[in-house]
N, C-alpha and C positions, 0 to 999 in steps of 0.2 A: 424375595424370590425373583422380582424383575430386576433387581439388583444382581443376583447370582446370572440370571439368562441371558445379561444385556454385558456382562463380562466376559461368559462365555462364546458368545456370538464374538465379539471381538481377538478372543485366541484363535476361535476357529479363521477369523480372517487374517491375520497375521500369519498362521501356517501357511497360508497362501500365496503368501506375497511372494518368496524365492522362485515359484514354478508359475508362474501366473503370466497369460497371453492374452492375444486378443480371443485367442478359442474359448477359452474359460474362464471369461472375464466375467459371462453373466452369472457365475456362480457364487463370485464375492459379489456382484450386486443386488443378487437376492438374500443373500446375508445381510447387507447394507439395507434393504429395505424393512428388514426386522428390527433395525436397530429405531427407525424411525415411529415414534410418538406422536407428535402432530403432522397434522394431515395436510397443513399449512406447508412443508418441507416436501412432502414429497413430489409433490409435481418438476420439482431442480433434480429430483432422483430421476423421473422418467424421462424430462428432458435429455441429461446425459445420455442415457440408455439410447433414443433418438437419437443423437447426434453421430454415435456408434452405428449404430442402424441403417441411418442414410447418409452415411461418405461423409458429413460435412466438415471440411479443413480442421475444425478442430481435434476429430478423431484423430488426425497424423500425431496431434500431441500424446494422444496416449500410448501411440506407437513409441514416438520418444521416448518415454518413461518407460515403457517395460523392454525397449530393444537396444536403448542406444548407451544410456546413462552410465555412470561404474555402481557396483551391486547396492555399495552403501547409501549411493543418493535417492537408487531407486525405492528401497525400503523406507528412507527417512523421507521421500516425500509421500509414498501412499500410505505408510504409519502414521506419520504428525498431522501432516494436512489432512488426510483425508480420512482415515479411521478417527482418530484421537480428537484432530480439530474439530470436522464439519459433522462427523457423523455420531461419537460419543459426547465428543466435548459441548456439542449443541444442545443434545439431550440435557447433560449435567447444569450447563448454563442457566437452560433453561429452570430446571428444578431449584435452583439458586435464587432467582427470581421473589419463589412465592419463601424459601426462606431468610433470605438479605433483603427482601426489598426493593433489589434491582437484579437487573443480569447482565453478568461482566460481559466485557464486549468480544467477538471475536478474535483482536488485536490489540496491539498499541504499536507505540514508535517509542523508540530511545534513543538520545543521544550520548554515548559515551564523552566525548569531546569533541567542541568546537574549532580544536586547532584542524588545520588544513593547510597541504602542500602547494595550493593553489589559489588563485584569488579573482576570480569567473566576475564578472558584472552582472544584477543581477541575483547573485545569490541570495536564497532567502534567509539564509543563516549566518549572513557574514558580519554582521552584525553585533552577535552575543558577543561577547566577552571570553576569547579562546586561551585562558589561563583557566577556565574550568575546566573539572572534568570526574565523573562518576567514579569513586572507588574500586577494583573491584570486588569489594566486603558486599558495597550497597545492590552494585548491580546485582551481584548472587541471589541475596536476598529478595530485590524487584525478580526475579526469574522464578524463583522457587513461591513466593504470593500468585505467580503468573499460572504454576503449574497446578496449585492449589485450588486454582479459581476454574481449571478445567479453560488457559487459554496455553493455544500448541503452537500461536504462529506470532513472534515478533518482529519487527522491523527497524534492525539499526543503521541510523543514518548518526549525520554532524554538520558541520568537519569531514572528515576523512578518516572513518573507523577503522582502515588498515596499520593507520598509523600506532595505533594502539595493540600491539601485540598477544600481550593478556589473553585480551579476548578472544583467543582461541581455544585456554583454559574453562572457560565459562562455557563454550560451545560444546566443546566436549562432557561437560560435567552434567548439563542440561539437555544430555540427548533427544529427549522429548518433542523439546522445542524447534518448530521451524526457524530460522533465522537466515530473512530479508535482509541484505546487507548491499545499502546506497553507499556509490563509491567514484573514485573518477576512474581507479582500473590503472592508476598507477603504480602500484607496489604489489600488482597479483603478478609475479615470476612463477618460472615453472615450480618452486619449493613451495609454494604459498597457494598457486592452482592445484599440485597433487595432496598439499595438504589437507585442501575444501574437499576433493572426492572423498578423503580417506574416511573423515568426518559425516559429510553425505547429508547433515543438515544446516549446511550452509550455501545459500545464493546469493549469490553478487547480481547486482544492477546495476550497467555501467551506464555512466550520464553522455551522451553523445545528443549534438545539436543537430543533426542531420547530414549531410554529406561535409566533403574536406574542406571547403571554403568557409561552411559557416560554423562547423566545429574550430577552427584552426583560429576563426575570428575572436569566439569567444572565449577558446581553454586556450591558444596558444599553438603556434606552428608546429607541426609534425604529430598535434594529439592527437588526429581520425586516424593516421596508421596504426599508432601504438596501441586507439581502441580495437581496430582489426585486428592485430597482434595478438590480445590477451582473449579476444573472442576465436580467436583458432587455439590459443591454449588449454582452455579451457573446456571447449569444446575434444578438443583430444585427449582430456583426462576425466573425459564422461561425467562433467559436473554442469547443474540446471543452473540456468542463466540469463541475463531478461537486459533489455535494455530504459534506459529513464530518461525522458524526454520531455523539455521546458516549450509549450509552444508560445510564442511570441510573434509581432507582424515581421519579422527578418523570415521566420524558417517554417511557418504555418501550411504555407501550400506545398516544402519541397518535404518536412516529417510526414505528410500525409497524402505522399504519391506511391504510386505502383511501385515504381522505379526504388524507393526507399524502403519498402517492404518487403522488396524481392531480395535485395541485400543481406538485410537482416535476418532474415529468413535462410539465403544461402551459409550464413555466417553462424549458422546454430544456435539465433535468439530464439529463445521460447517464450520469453513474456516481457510486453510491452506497459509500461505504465507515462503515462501522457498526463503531466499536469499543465495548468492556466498560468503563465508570470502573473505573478499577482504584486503589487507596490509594496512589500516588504523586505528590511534587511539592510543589505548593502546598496546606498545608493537607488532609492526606487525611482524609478519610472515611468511613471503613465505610460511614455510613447512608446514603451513594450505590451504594454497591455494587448491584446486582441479588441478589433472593434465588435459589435453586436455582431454587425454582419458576417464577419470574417470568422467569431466565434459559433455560428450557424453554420459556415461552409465546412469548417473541419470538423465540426459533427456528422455531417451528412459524408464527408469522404472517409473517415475513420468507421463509420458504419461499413461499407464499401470493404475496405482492406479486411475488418474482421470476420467477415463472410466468406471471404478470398484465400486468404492463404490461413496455414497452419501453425495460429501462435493466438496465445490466449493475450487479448489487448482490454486495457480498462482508461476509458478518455475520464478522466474525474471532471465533476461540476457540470458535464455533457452527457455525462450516463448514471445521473441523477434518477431516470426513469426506472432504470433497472434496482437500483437502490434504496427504493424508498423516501429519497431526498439527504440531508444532511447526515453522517455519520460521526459528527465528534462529539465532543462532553459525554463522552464513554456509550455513548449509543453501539458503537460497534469499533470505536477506537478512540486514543487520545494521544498525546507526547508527554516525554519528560525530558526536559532539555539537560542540557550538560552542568548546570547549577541546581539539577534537582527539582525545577519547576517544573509545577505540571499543569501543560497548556491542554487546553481544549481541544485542538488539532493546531498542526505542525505550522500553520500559517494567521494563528491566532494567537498572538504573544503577550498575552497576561496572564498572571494565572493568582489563586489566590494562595492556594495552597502550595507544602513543598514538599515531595517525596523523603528527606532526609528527616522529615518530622513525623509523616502519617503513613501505614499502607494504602495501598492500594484499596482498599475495600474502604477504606474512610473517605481519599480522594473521592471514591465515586458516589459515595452517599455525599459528599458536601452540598449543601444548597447552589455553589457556582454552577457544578456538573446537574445536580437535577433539574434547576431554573432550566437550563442548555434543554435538555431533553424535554420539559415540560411545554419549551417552546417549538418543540420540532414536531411535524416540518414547519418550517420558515414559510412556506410559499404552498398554494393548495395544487401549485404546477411545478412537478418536481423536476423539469426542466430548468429552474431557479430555485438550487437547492440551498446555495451559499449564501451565511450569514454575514459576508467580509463584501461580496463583489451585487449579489443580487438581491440581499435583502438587508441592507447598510444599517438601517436604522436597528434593526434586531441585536447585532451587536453592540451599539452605541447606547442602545437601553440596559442590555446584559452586564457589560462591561461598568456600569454606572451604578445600579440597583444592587450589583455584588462589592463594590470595591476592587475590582478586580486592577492588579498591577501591573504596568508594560514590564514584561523579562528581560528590557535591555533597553537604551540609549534609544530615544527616535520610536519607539515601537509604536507609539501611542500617536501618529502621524495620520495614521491610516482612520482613525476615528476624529481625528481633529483636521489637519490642514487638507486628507483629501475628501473630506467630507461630502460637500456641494457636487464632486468630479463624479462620486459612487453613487449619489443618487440619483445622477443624471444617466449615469452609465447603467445602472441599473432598469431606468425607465426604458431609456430607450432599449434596451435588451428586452426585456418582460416583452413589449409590442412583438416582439418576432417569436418570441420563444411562444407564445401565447396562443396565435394561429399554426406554428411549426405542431403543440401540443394537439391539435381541434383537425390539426388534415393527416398526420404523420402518426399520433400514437391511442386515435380511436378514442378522444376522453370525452 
């Protein structure tokens, strides 16, 4: 019977979706709040509700969504993500739980292929071995385990997943699914931006290093236009879209000024995702790393920006708090790289196991992935959520206790030769994060 009710509720929100404003918004989300089981979810229901409520910037984004978008993206994001994903598929996860043994994670990451048009310093994927690359029999198959498992949001990166055409048959066949798609924003022409609307469950995330000097240093002369380019394309054919951004000591204070917000903002970003350079891949580098201090500063200004303007932003390993601490070895995400491995998260490059031998539901019952989860959090200050930068030794046990294999050339650096650097860097961080945690987040 709550099987029949909890279906129901869900058509009844769907009818919805085509005539749906901000007037009678709160009508699907008293529906939304039916759907909800534990009691533990719901205060992220009443927050939203808040946020609506009193003005806050993020409300513009829902303005976004129901005013601005083309019809199909707006359906496939408030279907996938937010009916399907957060608000059914949570429940279902959850009940998965007490019969698998674990509960699949909200996400994953895929890599179709590694090959890429571009050759960035720095990248942390440049590394693999770009003569691979996913079938697409295999990927179908990872998609449909995905949709089984009650997960609605994937994330494809590489390489350069434009490159691979295909995939736009997969997008379409897996309507269900959201699909995050990490890119440089090279090959989205106007055929390829009105294709994404027509589809309506696909988002591009263009990587952009901050304004035209220090994108142009790193991707190459004349790329911050061509990123402006494809962000007004796209923007004109009413498809969601976000920008991806590496902080490093070069771009750390000019990604996380006013001035760069207001940009992206004017340019119809909707969603900001801000990773840490971290020492792997192509060429790593300490002296990209962020120092403690510096990685303290742009937490406190990235806080700043997402209270300001009107774009949903996620600083990862800095908005740890919000998270609960560490989310890979399928706690709420994992990767599978373009040979099939499947790593813990996207910047952990062992894995034991290999998608082209197990499902998915095997992967995440393995002992590598449970050990992962058994150990988390990492740190009792979830301010030092990371197993790789702030809690070195954790992975260096994981990684040892499992067997666990480097996925490519060199991977195994970041546990050996920068060993001594992580856990100095890690000390000295902890001291800041420590008091930051005891004056800034009431623990």
């Amino acid at each position: 019977m709550n099987l029949i009710r909890s279906e129901l509720i869900v058509k009844a929100m769907t009818k919805m979706i085509p005539r749906l404003s901000l007037h009678n918004l709160s009508k699907i989300l008293k529906l939304a709040d039916l759907l909800i089981k534990e009691e533990k979810y719901r205060p992220i229901l009443k927050s939203f509700e808040t946020y609506v409520k009193n003005g806050h910037p993020a409300a513009k984004l829902i303005e976004k969504v129901l005013y601005d978008l083309s019809p199909n993206v707006r359906f496939r994001i408030i279907y996938n993500l937010f009916i399907l994903g957060l608000l059914y598929g949570t429940q279902k996860r959850d009940e998965m739980l007490l019969k698998e043994g674990f509960r699949p994670p909200l996400f994953f990451v895929v890599s179709p292929t590694m090959r890429c048009n571009m050759r960035c310093y720095g990248c942390y994927s440049g590394q693999y071995d770009q003569d691979y690359g996913l079938s697409f029999e295999l990927l179908d198959r990872i998609f449909t385990e995905a949709e089984q498992m009650h997960i609605h949001f994937i994330t494809i990166s590489g390489g350069e997943p434009f490159l691979r055409t295909d995939l736009f048959g997969l997008y379409e066949k897996h309507r269900d699914i959201m699909f995050q798609v990490y890119t440089n924003g090279t090959l989205i022409n106007d055929e390829v931006a009105k294709r994404i609307a027509e589809l309506g469950n696909v988002a591009p995330m263009i990587s952009i290093e901050g304004f035209e000097e220090i994108t142009d240093k790193r991707r190459g002369k004349g790329h911050f236009k061509m990123i402006m380019d494809v962000f007004d394309r796209l923007r004109r054919y009413g498809v969601l879209f976000g920008a991806s951004i590496m902080q490093t000591r070069e771009n750390y204070l000019e990604i996380s000024s006013h001035e760069f917000a207001k940009l992206l903002v004017e340019k119809g970003v909707s969603v900001i995702w801000y990773f840490q350079y971290i020492p792997v891949g192509y060429d790593p580098d300490l002296n990209l790393m962020l120092l403690p201090e510096e990685r303290d500063q742009i937490r406190k200004r990235l806080r700043i920006i997402r209270n300001t303007y009107p774009i949903f932003l996620c600083d990862f390993w800095n908005d740890g708090a919000y998270i609960d601490g560490c989310l890979a070895g399928g706690r709420e995400y994992f990767h599978i790289n373009a040979n099939g491995d499947v790593e813990p998260c996207v910047f952990v490059h062992f894995a034991v196991d290999n998608i082209k031998d197990k499902t998915i539901k095997e992967v995440l019952s393995s002992p590598f992935f449970r050990g992962i989860r058994a150990n988390q959090p990492f740190s009792d200050n979830p301010l030092t959520p990371c197993m790789i930068i702030d809690n070195p030794t954790a992975l260096r046990e994981l990684v040892r206790k499992y067997n666990a294999r480097p996925t490519h050339e060199g991977a195994e650096t970041i546990v050996n030769d920068f060993g001594s650097f992580l856990d100095e860097y890690s000390a000295n961080y902890r001291k800041i994060a420590e008091k930051t945690w005891n004056e800034e987040y009431g623990a």
